[in-house]
DSSP file (Angstrom, degrees, kcal/mol; ACC not computed):
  #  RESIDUE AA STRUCTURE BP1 BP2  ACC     N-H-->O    O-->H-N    N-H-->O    O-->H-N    TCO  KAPPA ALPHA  PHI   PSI    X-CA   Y-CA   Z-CA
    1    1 A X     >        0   0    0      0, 0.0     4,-2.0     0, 0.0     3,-0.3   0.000 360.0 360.0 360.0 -44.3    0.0    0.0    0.0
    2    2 A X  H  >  +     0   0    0      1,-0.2     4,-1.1     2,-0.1     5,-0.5   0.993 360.0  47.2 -53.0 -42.3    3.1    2.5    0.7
    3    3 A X  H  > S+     0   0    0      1,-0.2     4,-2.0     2,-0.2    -1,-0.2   0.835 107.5  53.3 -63.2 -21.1    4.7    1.6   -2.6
    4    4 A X  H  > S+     0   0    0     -3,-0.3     4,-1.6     2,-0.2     5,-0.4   0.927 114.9  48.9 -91.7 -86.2    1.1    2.1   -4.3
    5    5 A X  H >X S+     0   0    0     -4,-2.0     4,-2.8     1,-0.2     3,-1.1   0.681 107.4  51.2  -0.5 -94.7    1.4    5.9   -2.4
    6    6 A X  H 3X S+     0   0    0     -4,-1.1     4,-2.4     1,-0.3    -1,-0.2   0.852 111.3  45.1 -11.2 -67.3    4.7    6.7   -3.5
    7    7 A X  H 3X S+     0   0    0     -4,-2.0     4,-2.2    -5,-0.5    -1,-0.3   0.804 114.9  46.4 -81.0 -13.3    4.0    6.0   -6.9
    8    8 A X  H <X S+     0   0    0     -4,-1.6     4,-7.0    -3,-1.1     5,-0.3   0.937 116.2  49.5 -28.4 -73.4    0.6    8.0   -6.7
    9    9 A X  H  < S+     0   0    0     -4,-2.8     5,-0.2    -5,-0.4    -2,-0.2   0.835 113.0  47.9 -16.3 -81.3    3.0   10.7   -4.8
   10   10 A X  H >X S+     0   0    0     -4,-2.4     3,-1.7     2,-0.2     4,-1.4   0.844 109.1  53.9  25.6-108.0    5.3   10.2   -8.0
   11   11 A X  H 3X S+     0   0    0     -4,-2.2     4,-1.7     1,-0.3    -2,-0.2   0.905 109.3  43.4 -18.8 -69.1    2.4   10.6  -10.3
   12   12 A X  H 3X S+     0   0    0     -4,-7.0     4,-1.7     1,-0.2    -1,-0.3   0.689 106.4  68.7 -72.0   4.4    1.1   13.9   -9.0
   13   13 A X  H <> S+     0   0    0     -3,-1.7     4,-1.2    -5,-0.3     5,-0.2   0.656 107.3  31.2 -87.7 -51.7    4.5   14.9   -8.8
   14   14 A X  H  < S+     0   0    0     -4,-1.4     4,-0.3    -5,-0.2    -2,-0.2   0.713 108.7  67.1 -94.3  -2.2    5.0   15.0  -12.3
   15   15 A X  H >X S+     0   0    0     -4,-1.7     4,-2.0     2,-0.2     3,-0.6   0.943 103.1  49.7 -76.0 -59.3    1.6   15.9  -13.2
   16   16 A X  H 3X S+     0   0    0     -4,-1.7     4,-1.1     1,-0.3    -2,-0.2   0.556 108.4  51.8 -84.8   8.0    2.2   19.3  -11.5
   17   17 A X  H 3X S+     0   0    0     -4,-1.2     4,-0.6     2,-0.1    -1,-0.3   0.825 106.6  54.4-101.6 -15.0    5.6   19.9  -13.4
   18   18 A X  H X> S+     0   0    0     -3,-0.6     4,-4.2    -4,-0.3     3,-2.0   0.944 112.6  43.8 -45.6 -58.8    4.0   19.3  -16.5
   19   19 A X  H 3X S+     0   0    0     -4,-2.0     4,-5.0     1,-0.3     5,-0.2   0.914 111.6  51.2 -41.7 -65.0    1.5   22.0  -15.4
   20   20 A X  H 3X S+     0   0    0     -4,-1.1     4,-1.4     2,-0.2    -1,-0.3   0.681 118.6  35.8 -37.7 -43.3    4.0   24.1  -14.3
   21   21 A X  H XX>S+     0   0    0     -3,-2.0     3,-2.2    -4,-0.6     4,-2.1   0.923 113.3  60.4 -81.7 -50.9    5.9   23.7  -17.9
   22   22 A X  H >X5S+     0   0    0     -4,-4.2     3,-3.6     1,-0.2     4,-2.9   0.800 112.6  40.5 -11.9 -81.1    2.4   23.6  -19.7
   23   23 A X  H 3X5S+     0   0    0     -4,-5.0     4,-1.3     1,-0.3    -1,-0.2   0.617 109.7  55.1 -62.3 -10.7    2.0   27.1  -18.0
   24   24 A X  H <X5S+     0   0    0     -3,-2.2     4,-4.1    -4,-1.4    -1,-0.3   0.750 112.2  47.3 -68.8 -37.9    5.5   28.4  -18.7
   25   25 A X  H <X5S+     0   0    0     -3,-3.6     4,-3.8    -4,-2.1    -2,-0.2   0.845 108.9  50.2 -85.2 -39.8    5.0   27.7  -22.3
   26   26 A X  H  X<S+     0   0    0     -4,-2.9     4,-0.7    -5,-0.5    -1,-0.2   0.952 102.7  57.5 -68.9 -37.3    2.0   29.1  -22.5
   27   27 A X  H >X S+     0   0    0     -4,-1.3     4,-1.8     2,-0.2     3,-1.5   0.920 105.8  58.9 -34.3 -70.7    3.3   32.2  -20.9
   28   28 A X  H 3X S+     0   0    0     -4,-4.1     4,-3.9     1,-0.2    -1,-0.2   0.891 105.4  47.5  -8.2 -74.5    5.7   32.0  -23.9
   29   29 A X  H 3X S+     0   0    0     -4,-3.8     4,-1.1     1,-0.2    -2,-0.2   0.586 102.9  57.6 -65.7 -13.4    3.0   32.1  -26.4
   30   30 A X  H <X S+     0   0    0     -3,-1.5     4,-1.4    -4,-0.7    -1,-0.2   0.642 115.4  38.3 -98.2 -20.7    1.1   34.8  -25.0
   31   31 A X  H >X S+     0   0    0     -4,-1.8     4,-1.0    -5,-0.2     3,-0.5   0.978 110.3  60.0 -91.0 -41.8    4.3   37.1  -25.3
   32   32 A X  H 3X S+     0   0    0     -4,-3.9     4,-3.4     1,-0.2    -2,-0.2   0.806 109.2  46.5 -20.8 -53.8    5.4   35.6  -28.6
   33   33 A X  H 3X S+     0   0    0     -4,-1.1     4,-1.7     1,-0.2    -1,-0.2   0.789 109.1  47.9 -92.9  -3.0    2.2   36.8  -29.8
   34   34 A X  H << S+     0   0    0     -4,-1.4    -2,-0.2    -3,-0.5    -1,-0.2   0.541 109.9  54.5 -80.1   2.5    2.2   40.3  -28.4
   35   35 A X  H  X S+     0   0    0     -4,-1.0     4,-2.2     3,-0.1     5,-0.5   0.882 113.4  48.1 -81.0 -44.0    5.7   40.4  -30.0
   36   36 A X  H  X S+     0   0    0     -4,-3.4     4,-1.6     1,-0.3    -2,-0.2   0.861 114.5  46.7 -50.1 -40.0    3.6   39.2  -33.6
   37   37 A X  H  X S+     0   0    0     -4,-1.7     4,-2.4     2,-0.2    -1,-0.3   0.761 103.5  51.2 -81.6 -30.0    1.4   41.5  -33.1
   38   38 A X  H >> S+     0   0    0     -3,-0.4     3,-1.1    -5,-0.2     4,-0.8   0.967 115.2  57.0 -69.7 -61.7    3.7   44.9  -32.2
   39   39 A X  H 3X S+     0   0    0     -4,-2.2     4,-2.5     1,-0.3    -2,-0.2   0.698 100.3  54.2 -40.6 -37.4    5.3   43.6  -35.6
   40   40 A X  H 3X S+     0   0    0     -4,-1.6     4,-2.2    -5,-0.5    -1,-0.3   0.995 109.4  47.5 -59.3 -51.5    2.0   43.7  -37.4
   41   41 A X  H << S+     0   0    0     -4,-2.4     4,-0.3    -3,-1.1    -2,-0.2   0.540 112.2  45.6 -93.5  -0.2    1.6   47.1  -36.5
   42   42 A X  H  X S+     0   0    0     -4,-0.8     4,-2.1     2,-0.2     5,-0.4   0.811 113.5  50.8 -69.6 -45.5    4.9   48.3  -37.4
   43   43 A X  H  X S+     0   0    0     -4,-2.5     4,-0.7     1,-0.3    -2,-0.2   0.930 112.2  48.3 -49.7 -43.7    4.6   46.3  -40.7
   44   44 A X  H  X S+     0   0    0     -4,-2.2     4,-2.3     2,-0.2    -1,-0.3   0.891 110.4  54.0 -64.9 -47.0    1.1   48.2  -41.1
   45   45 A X  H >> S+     0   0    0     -4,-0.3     3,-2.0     1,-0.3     4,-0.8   0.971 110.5  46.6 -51.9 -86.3    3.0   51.6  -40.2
   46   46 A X  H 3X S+     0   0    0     -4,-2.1     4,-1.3     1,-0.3    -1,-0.3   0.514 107.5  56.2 -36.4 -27.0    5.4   51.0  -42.9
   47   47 A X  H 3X S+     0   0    0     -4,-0.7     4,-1.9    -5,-0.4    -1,-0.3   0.875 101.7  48.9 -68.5 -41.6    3.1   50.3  -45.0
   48   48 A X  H XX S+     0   0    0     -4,-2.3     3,-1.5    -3,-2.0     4,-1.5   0.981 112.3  59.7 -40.9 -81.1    1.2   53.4  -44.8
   49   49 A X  H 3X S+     0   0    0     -4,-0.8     4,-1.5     1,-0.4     5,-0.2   0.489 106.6  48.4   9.0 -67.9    5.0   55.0  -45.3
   50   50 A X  H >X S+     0   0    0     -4,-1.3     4,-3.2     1,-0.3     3,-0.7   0.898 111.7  41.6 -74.7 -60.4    5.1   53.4  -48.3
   51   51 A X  H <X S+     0   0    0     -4,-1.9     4,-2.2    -3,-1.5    -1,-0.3   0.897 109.4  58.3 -51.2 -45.2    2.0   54.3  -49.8
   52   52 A X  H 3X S+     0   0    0     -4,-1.5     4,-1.7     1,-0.3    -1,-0.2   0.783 113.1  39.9 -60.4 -28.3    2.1   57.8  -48.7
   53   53 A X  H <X S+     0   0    0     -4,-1.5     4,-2.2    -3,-0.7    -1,-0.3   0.657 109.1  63.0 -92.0 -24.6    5.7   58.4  -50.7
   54   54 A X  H  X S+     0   0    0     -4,-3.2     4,-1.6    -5,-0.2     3,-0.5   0.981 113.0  35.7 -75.2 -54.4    4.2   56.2  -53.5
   55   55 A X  H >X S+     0   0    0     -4,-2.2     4,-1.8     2,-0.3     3,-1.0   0.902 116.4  49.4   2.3-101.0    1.7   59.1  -53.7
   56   56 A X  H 3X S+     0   0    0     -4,-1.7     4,-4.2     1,-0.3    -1,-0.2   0.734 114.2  49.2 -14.3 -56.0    4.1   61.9  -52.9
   57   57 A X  H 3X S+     0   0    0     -4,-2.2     4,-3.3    -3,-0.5    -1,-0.3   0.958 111.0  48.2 -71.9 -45.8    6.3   60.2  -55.8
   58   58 A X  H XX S+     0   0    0     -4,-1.6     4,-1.6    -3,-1.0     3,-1.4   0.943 112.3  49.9 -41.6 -62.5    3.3   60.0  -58.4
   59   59 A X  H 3X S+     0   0    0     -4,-1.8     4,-2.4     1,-0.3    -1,-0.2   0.963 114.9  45.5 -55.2 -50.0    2.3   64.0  -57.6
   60   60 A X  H 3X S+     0   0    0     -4,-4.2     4,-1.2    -5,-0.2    -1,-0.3   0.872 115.8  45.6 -64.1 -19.8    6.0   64.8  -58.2
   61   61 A X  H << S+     0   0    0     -4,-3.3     4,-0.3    -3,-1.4    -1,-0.2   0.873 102.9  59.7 -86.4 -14.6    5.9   62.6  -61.2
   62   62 A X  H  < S+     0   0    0     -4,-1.6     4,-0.5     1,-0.2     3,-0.3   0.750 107.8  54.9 -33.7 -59.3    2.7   64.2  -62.4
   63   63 A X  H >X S+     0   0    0     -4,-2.4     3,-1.8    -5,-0.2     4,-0.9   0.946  81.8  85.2 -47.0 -76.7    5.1   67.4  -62.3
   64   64 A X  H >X S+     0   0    0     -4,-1.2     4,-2.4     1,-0.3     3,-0.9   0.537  82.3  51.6  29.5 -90.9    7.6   66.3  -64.4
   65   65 A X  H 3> S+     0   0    0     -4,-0.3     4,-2.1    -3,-0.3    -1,-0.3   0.845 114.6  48.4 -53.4 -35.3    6.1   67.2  -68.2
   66   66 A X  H <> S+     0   0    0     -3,-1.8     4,-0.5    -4,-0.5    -1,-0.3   0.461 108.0  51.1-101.8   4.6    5.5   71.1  -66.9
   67   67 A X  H <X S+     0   0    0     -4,-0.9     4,-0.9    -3,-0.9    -1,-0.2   0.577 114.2  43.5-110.6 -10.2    8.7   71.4  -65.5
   68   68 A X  H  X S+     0   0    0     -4,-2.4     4,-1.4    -5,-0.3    -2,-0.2   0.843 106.0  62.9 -74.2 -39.3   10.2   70.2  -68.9
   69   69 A X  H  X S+     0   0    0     -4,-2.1     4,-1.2    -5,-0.4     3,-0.5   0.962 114.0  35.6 -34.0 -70.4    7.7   72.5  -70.8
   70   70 A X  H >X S+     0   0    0     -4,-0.5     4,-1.2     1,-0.3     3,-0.9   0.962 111.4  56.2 -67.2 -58.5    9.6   75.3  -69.0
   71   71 A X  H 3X S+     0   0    0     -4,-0.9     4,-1.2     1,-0.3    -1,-0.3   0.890 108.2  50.0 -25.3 -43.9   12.9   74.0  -69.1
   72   72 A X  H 3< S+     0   0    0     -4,-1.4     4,-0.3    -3,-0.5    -2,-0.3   0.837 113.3  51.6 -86.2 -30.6   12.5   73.7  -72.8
   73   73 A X  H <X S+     0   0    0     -4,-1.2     4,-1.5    -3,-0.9     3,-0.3   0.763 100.8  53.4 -41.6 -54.2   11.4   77.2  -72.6
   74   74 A X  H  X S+     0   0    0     -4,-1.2     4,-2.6     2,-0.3     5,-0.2   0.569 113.7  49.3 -57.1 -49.0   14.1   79.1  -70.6
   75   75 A X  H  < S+     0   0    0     -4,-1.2     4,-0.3    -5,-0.5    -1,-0.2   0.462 105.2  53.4-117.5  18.2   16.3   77.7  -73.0
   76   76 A X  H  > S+     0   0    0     -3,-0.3     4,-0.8    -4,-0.3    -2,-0.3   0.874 115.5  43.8 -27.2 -84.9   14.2   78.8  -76.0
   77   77 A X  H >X S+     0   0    0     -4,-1.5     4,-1.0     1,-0.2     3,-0.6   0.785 115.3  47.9 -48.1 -53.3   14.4   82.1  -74.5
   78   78 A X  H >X S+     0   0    0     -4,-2.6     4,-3.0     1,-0.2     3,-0.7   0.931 106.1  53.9 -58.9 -42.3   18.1   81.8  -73.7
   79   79 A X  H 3> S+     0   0    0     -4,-0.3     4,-0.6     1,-0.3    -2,-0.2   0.776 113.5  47.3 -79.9 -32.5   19.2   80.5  -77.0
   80   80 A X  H <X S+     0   0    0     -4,-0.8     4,-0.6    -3,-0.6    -1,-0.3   0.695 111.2  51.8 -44.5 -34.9   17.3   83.9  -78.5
   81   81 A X  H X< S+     0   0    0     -4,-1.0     3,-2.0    -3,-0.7    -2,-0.3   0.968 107.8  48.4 -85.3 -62.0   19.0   86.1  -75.9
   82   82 A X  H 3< S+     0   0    0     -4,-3.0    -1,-0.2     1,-0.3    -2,-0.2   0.789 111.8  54.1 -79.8 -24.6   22.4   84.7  -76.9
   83   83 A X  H 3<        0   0    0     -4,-0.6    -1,-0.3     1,-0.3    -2,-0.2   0.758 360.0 360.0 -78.9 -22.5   21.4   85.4  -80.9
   84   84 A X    <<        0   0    0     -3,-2.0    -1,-0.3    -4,-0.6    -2,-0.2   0.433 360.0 360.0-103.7 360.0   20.5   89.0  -80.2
């Protein structure tokens, strides 16, 4: 009947370091996924970033033909200047 104890004893013995790791692990996972998650919302940040300079770059490129217009102008006008 001891020896039947003991290994009862034992038993619960190992039940509650299992628990113990169980809950350590889980502990793990719960930070693991607030680290996934701070990452999403950098990734999301940066993303914004991105879009907002793909914008930015479109308006400037938008720009582009009417600052060659003038360019080509100016040196219209220069290339007269230098004839006179």
């Amino acid at each position: 009947m001891s020896q039947l104890a003991d290994e009862v004893s034992q038993l619960a013995d190992k039940v509650s370091q299992l628990a113990d790791e169980v809950s350590q692990l889980a502990d793990k996972v719960s930070q693991l996924a607030d680290e996934v998650s701070q990452l999403a919302d950098e990734v999301s940040q940066l993303a914004d970033k991105v879009s907002q300079l793909a914008d930015e770059a479109l308006q400037l490129a938008d720009k582009v033909p009417q600052l060659a217009d003038e360019v080509h102008q100016l040196a219209i006008r220069s290339t007269y200047q230098l004839i006179e």
